[in-house]
mmJSON file of the N, C-alpha and C atoms, coordinates in Angstrom:
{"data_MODEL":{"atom_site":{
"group_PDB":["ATOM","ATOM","ATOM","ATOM","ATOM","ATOM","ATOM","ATOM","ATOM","ATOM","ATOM","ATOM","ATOM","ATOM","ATOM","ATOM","ATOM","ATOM","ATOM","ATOM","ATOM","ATOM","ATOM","ATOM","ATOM","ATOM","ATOM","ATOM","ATOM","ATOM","ATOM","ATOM","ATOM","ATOM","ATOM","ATOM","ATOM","ATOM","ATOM","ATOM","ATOM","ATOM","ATOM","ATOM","ATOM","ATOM","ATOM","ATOM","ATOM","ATOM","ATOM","ATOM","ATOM","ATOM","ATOM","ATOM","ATOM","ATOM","ATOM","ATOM","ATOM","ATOM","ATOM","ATOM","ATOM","ATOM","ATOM","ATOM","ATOM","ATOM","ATOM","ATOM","ATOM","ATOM","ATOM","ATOM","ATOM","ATOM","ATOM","ATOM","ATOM","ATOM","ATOM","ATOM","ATOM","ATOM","ATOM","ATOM","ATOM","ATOM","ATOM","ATOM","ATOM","ATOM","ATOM","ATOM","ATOM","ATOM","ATOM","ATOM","ATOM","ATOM","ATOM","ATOM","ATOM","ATOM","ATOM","ATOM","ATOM","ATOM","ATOM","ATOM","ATOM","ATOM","ATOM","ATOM","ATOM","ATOM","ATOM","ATOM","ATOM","ATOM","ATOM","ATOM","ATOM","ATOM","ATOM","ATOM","ATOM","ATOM","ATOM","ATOM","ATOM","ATOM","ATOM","ATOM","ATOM","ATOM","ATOM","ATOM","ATOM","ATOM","ATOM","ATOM","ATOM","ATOM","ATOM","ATOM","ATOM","ATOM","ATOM","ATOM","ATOM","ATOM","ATOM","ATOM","ATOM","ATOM","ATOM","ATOM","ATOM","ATOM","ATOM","ATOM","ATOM","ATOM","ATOM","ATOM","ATOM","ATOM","ATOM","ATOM","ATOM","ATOM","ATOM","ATOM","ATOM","ATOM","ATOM","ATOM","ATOM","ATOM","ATOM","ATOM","ATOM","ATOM","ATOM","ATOM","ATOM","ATOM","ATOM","ATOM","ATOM","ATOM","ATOM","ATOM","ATOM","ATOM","ATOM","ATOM","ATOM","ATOM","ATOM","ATOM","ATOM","ATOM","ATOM","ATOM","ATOM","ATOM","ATOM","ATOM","ATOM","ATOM","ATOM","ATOM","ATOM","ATOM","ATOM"],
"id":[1,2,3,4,5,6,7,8,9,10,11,12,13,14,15,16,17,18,19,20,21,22,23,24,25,26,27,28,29,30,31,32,33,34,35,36,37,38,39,40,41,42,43,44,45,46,47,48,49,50,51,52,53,54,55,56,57,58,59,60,61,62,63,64,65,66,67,68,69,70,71,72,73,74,75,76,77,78,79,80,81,82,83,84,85,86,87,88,89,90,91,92,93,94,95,96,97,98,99,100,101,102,103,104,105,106,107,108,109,110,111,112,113,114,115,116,117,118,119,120,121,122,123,124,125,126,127,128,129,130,131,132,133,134,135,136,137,138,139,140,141,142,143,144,145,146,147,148,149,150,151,152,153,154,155,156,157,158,159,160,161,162,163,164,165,166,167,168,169,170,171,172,173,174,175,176,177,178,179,180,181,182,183,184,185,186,187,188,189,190,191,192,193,194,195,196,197,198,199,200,201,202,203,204,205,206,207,208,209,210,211,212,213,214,215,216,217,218,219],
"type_symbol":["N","C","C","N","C","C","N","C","C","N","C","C","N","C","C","N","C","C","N","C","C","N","C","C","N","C","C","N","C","C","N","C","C","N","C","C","N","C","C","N","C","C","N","C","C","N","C","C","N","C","C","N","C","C","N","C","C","N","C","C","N","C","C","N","C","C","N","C","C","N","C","C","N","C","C","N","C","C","N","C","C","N","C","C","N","C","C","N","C","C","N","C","C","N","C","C","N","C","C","N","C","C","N","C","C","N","C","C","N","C","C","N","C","C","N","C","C","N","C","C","N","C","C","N","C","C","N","C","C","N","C","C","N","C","C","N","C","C","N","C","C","N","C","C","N","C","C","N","C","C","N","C","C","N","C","C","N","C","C","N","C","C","N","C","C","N","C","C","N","C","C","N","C","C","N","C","C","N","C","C","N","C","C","N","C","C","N","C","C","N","C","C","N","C","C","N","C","C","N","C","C","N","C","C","N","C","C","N","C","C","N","C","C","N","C","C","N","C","C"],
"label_atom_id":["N","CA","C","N","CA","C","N","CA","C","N","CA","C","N","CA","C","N","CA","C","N","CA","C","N","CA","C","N","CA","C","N","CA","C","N","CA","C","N","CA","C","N","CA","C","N","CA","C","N","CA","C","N","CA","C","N","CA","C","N","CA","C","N","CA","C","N","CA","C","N","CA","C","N","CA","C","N","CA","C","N","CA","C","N","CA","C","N","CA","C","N","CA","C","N","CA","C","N","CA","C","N","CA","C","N","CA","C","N","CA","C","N","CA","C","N","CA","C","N","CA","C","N","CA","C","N","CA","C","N","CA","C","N","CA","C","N","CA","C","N","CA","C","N","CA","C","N","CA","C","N","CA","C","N","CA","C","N","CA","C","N","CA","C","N","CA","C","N","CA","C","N","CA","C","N","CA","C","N","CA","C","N","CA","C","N","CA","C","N","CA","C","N","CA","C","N","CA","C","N","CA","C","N","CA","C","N","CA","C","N","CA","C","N","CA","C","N","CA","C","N","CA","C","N","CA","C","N","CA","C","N","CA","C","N","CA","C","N","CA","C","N","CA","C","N","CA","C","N","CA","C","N","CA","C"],
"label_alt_id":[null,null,null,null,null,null,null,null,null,null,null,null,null,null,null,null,null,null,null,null,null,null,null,null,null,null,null,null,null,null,null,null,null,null,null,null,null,null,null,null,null,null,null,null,null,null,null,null,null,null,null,null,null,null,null,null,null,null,null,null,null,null,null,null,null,null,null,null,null,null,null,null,null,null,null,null,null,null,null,null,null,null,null,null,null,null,null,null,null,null,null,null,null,null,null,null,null,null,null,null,null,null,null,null,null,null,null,null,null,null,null,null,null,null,null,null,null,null,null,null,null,null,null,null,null,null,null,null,null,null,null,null,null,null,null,null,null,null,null,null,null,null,null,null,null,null,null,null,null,null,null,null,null,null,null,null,null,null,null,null,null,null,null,null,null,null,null,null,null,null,null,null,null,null,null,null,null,null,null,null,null,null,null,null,null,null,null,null,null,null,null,null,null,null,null,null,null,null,null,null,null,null,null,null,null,null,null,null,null,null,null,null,null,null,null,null,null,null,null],
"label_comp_id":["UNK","UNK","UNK","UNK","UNK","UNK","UNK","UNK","UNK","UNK","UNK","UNK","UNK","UNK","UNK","UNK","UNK","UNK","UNK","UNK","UNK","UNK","UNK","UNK","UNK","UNK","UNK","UNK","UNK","UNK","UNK","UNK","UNK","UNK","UNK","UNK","UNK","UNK","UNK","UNK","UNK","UNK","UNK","UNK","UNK","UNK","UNK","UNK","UNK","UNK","UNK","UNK","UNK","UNK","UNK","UNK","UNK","UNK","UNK","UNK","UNK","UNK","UNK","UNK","UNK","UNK","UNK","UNK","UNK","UNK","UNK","UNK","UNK","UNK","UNK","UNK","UNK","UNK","UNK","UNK","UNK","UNK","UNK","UNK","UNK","UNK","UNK","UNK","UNK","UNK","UNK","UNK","UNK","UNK","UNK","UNK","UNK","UNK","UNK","UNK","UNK","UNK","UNK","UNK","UNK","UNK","UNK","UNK","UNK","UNK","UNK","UNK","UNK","UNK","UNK","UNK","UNK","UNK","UNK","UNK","UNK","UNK","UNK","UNK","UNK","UNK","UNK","UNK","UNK","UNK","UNK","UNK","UNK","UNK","UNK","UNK","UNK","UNK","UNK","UNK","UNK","UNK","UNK","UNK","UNK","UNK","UNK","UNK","UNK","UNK","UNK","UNK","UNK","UNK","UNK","UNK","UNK","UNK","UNK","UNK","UNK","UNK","UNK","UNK","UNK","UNK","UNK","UNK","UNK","UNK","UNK","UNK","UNK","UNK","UNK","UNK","UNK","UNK","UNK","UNK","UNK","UNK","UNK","UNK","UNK","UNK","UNK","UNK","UNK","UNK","UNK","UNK","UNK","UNK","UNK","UNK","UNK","UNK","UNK","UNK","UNK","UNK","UNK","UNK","UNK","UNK","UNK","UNK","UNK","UNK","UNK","UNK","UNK","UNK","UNK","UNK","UNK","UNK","UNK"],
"label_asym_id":["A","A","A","A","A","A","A","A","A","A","A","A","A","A","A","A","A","A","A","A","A","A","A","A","A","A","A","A","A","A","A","A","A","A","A","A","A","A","A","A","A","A","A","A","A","A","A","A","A","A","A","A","A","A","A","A","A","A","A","A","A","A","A","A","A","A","A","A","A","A","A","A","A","A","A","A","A","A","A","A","A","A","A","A","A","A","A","A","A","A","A","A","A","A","A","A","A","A","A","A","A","A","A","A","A","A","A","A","A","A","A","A","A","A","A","A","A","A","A","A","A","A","A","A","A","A","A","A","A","A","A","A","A","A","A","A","A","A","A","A","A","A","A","A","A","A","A","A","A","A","A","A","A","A","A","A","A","A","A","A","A","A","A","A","A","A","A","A","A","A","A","A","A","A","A","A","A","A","A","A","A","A","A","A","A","A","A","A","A","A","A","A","A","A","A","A","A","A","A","A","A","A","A","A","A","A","A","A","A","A","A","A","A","A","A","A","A","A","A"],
"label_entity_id":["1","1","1","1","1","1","1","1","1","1","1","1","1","1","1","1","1","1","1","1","1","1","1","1","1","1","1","1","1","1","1","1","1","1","1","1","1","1","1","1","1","1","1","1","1","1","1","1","1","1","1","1","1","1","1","1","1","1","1","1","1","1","1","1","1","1","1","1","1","1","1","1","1","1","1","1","1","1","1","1","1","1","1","1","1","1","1","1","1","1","1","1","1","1","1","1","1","1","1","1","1","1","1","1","1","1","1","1","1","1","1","1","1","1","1","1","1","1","1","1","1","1","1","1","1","1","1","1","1","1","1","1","1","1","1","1","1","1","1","1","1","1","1","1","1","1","1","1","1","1","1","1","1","1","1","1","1","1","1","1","1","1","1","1","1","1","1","1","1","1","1","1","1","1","1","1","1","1","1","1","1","1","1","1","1","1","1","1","1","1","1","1","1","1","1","1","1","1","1","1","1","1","1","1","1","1","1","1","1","1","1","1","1","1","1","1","1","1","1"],
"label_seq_id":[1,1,1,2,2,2,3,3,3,4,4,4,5,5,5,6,6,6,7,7,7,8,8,8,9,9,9,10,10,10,11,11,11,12,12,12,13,13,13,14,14,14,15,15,15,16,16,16,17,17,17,18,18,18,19,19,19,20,20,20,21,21,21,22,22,22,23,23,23,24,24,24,25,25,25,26,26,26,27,27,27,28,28,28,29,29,29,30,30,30,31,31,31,32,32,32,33,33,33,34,34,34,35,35,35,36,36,36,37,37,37,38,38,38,39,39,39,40,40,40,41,41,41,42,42,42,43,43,43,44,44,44,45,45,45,46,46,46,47,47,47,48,48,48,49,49,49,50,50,50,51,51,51,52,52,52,53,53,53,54,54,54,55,55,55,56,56,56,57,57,57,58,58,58,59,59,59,60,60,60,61,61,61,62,62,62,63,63,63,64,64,64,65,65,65,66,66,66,67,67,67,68,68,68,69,69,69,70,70,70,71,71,71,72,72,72,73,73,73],
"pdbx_PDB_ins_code":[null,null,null,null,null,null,null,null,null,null,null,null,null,null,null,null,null,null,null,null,null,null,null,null,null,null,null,null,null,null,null,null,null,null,null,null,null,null,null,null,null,null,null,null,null,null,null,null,null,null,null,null,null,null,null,null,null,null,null,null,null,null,null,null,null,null,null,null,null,null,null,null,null,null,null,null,null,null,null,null,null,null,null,null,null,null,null,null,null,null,null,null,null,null,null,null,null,null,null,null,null,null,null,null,null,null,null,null,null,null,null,null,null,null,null,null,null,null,null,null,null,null,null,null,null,null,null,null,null,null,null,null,null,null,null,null,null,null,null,null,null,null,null,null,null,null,null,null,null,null,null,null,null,null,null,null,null,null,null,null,null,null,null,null,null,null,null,null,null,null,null,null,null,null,null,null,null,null,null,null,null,null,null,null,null,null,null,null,null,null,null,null,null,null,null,null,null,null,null,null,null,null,null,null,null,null,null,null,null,null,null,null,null,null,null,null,null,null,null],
"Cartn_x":[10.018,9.225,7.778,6.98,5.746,4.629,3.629,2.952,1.941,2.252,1.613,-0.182,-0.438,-1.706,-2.44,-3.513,-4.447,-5.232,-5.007,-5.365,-3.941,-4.444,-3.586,-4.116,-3.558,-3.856,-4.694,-5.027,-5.299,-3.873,-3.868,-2.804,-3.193,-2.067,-1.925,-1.102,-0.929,-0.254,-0.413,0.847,0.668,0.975,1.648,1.316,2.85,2.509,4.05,4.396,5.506,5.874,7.246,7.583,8.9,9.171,10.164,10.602,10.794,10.215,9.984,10.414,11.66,11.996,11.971,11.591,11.162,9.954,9.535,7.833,8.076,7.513,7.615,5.917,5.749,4.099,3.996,2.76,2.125,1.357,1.054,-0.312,-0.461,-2.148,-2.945,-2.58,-2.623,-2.345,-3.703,-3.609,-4.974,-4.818,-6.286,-6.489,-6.853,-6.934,-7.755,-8.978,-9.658,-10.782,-11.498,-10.536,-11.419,-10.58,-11.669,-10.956,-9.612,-8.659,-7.768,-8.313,-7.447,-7.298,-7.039,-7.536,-7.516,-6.923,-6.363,-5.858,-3.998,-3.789,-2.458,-2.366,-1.178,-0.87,0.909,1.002,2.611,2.665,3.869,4.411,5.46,5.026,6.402,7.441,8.438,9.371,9.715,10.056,10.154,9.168,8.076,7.01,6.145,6.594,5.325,3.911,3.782,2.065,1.883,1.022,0.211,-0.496,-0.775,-2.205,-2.374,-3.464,-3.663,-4.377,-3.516,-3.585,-4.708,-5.288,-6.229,-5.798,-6.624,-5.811,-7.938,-6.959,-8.194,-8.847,-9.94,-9.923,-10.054,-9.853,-9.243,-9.742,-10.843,-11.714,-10.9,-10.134,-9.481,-8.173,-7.587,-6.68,-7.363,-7.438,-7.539,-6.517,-7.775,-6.887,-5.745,-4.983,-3.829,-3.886,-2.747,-1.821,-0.973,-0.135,1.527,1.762,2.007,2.832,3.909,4.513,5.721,5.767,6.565,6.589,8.062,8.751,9.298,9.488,10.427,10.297,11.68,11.863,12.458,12.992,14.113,13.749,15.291],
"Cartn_y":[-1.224,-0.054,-0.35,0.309,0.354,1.4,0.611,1.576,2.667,3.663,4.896,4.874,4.248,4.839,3.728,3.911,2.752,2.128,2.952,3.131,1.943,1.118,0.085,-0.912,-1.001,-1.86,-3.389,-4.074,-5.024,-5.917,-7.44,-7.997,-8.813,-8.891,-9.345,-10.029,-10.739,-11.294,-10.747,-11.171,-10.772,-9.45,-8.855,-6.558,-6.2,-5.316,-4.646,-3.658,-3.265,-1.604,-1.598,-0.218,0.047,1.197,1.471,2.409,3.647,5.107,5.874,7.259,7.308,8.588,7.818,8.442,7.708,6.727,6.419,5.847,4.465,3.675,2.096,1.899,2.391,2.528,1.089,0.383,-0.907,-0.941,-1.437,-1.218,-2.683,-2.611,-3.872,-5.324,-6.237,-7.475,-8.069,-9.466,-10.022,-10.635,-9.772,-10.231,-11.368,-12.465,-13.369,-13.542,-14.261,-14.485,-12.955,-12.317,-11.032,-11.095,-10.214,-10.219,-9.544,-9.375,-8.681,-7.088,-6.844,-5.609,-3.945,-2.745,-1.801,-0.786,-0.874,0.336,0.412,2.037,2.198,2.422,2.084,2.767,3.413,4.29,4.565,4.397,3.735,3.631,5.055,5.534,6.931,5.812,5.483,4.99,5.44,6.861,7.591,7.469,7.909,7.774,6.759,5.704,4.12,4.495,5.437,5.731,5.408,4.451,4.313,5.5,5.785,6.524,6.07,6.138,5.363,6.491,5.899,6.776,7.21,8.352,8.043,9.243,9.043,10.041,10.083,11.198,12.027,10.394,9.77,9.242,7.335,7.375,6.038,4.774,5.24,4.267,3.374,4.068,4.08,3.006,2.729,1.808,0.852,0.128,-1.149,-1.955,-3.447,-4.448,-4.821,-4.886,-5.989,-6.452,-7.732,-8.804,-9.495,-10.058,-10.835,-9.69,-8.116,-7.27,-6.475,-5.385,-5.199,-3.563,-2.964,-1.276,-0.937,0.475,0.559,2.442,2.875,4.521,4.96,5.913,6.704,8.033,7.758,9.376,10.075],
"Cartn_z":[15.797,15.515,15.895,16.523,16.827,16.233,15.805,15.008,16.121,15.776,16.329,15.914,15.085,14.462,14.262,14.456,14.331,13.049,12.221,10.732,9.813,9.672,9.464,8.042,7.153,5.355,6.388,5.466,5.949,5.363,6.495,5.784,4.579,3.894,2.451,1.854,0.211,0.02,-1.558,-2.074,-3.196,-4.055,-2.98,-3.16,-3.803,-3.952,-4.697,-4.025,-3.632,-2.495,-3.1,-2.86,-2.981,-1.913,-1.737,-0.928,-1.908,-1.279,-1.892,-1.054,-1.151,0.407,1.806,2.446,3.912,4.017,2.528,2.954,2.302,2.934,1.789,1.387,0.157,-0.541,-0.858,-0.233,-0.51,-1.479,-3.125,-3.739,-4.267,-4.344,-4.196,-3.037,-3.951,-3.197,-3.61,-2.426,-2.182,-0.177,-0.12,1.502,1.544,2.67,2.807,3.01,1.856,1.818,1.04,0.693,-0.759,-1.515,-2.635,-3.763,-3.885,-5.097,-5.28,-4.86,-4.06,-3.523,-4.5,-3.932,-5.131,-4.238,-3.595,-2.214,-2.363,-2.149,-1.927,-0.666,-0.127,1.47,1.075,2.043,2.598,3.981,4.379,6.064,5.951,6.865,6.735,8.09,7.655,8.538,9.351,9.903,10.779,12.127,11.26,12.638,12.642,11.709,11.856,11.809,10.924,10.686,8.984,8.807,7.596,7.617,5.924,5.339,4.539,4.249,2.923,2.089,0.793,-0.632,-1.536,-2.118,-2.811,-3.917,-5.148,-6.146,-6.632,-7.743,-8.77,-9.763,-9.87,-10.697,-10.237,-9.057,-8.57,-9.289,-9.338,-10.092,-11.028,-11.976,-13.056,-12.567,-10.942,-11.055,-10.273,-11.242,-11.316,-10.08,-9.548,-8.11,-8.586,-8.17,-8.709,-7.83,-8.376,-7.577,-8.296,-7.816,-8.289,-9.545,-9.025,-9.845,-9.417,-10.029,-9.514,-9.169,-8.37,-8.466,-8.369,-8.735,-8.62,-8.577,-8.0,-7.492,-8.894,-9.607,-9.692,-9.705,-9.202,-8.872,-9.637],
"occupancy":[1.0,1.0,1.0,1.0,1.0,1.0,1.0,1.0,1.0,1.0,1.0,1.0,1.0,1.0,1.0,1.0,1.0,1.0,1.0,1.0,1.0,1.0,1.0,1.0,1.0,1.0,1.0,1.0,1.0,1.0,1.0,1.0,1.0,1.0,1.0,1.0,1.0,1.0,1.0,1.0,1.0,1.0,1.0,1.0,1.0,1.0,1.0,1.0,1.0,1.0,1.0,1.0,1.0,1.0,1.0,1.0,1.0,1.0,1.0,1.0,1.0,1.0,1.0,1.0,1.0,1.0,1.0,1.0,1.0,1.0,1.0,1.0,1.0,1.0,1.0,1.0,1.0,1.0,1.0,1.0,1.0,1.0,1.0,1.0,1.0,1.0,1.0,1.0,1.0,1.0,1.0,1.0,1.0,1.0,1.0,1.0,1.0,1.0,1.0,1.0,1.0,1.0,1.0,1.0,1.0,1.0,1.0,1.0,1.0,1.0,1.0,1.0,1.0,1.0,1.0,1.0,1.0,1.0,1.0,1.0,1.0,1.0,1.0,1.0,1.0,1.0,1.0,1.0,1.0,1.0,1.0,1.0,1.0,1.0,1.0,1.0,1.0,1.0,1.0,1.0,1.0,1.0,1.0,1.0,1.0,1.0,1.0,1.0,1.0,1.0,1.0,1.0,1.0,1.0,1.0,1.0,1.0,1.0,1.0,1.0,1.0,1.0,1.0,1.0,1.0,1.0,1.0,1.0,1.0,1.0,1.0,1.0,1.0,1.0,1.0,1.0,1.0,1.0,1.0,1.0,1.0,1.0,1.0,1.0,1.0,1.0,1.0,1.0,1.0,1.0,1.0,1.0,1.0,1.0,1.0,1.0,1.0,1.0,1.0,1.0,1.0,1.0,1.0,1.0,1.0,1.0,1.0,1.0,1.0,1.0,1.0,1.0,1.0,1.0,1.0,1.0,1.0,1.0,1.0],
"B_iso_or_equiv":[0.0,0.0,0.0,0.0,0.0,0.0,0.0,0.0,0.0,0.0,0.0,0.0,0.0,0.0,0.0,0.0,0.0,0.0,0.0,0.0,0.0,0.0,0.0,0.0,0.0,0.0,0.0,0.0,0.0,0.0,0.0,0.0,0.0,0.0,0.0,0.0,0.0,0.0,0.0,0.0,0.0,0.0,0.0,0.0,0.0,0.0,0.0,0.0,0.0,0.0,0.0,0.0,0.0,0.0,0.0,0.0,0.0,0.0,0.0,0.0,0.0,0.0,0.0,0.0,0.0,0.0,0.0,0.0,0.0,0.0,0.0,0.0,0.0,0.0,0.0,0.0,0.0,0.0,0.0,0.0,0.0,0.0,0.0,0.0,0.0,0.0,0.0,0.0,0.0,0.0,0.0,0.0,0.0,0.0,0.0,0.0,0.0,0.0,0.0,0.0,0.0,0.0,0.0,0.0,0.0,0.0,0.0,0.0,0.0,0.0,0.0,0.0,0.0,0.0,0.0,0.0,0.0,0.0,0.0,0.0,0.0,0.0,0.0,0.0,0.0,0.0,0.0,0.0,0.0,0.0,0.0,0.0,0.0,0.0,0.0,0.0,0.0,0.0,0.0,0.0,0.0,0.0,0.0,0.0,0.0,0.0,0.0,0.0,0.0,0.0,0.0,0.0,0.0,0.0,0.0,0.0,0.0,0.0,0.0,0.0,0.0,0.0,0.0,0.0,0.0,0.0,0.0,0.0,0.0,0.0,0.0,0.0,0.0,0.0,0.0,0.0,0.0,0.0,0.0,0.0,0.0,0.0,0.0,0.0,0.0,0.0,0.0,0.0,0.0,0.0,0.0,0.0,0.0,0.0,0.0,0.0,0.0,0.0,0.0,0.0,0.0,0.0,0.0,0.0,0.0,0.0,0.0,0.0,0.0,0.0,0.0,0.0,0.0,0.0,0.0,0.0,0.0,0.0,0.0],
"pdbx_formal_charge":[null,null,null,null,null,null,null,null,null,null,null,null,null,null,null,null,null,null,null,null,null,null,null,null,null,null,null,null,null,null,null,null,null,null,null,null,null,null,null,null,null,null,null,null,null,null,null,null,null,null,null,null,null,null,null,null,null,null,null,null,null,null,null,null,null,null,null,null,null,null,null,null,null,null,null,null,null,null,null,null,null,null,null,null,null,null,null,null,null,null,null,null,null,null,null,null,null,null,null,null,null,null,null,null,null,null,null,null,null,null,null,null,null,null,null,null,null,null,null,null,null,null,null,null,null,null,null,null,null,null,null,null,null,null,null,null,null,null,null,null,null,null,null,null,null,null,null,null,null,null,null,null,null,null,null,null,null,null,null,null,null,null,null,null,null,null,null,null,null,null,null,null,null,null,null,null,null,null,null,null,null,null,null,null,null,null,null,null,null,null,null,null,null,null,null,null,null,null,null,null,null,null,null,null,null,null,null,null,null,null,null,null,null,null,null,null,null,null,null],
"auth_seq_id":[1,1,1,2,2,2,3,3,3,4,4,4,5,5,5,6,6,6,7,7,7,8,8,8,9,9,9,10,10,10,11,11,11,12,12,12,13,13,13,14,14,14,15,15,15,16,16,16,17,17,17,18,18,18,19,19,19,20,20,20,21,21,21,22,22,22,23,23,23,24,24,24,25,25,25,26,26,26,27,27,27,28,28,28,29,29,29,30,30,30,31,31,31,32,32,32,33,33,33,34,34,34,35,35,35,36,36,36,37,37,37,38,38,38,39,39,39,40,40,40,41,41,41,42,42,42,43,43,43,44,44,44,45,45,45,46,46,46,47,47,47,48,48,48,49,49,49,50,50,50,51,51,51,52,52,52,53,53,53,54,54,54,55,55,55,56,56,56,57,57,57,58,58,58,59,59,59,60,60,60,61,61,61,62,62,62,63,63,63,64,64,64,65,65,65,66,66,66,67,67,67,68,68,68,69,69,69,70,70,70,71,71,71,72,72,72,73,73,73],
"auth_comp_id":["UNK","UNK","UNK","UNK","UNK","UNK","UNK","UNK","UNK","UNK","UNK","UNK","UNK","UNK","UNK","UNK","UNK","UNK","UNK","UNK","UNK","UNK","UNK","UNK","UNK","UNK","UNK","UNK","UNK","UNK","UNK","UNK","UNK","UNK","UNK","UNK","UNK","UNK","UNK","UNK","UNK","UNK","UNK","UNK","UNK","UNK","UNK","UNK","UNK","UNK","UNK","UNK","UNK","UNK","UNK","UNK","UNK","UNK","UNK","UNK","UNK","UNK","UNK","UNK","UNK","UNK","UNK","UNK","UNK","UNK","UNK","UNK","UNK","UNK","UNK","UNK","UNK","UNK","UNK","UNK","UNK","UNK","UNK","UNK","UNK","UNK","UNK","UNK","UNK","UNK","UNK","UNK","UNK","UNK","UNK","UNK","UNK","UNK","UNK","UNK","UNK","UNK","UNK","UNK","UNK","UNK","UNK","UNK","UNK","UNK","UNK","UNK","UNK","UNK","UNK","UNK","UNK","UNK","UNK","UNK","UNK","UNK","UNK","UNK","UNK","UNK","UNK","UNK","UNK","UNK","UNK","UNK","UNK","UNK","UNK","UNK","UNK","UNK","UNK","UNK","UNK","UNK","UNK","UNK","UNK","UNK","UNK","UNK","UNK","UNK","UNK","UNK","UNK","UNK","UNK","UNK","UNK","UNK","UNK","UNK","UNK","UNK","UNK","UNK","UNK","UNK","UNK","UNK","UNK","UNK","UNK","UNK","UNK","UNK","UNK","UNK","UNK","UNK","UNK","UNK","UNK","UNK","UNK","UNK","UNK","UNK","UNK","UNK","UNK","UNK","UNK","UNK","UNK","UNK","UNK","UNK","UNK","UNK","UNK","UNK","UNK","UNK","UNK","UNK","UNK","UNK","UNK","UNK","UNK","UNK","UNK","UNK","UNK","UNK","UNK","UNK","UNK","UNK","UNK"],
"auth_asym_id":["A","A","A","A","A","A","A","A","A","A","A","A","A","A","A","A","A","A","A","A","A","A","A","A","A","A","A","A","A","A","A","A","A","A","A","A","A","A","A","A","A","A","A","A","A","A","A","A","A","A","A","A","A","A","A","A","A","A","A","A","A","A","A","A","A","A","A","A","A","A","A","A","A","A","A","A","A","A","A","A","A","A","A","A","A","A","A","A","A","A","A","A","A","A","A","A","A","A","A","A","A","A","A","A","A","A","A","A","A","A","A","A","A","A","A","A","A","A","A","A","A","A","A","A","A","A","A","A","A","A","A","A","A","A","A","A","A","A","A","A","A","A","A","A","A","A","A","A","A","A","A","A","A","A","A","A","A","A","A","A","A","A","A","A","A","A","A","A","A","A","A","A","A","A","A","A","A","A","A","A","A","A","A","A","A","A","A","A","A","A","A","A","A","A","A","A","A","A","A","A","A","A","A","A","A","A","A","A","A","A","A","A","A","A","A","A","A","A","A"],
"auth_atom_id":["N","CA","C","N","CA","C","N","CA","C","N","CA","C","N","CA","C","N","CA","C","N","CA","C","N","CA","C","N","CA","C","N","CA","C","N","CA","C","N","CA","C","N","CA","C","N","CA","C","N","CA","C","N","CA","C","N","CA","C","N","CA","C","N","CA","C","N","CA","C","N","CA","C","N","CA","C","N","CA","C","N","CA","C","N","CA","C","N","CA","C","N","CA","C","N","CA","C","N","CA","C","N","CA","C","N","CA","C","N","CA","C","N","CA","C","N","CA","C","N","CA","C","N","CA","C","N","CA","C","N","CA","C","N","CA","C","N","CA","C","N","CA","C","N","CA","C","N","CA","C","N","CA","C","N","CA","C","N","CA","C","N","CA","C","N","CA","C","N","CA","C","N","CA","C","N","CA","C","N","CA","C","N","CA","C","N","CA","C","N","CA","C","N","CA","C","N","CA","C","N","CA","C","N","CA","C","N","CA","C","N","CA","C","N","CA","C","N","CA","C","N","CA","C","N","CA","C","N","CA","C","N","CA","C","N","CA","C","N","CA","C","N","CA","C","N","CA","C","N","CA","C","N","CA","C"],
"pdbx_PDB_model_num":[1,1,1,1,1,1,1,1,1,1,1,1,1,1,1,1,1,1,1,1,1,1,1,1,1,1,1,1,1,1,1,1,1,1,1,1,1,1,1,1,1,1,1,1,1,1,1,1,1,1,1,1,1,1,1,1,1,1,1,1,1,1,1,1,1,1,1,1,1,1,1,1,1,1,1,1,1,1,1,1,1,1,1,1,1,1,1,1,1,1,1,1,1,1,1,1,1,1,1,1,1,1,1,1,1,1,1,1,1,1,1,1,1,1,1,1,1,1,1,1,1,1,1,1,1,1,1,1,1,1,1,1,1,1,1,1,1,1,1,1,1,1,1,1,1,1,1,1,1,1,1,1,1,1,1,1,1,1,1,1,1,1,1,1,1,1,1,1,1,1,1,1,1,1,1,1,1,1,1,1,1,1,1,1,1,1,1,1,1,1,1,1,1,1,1,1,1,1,1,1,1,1,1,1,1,1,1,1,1,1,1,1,1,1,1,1,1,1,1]
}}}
């Protein structure tokens, strides 16, 4: 798969994603050489384009790292 879009997470270690429909959502981690990370992304699998996530409030979630996610639906 090749990514279409140039808008791309930085790489990471540490992040939690789950598959969520067609999208596998990445949140937090830690990049190299910064701090724990505070950013969501989704890959839509279909068309290999990241966006990255932002909600009402963001402030409010807090970086993680070494945590877990999970989708129910």
């Amino acid at each position: 798969m090749a990514l279409t879009s140039q808008i791309v997470p930085l790489a990471r270690t540490y992040h939690a994603s789950c598959l969520v429909g067609r999208f596998m959502v990445v949140l937090g981690g830690e990049a190299a050489l910064l701090a724990d990370l505070q950013d969501v992304w989704a890959l839509d699998l279909e068309t290999a384009r990241w966006t990255q996530l932002t909600f009402t409030n963001m402030e409010a979630f807090h970086a993680k790292r070494f945590h877990t996610a999970s989708a129910v639906s």
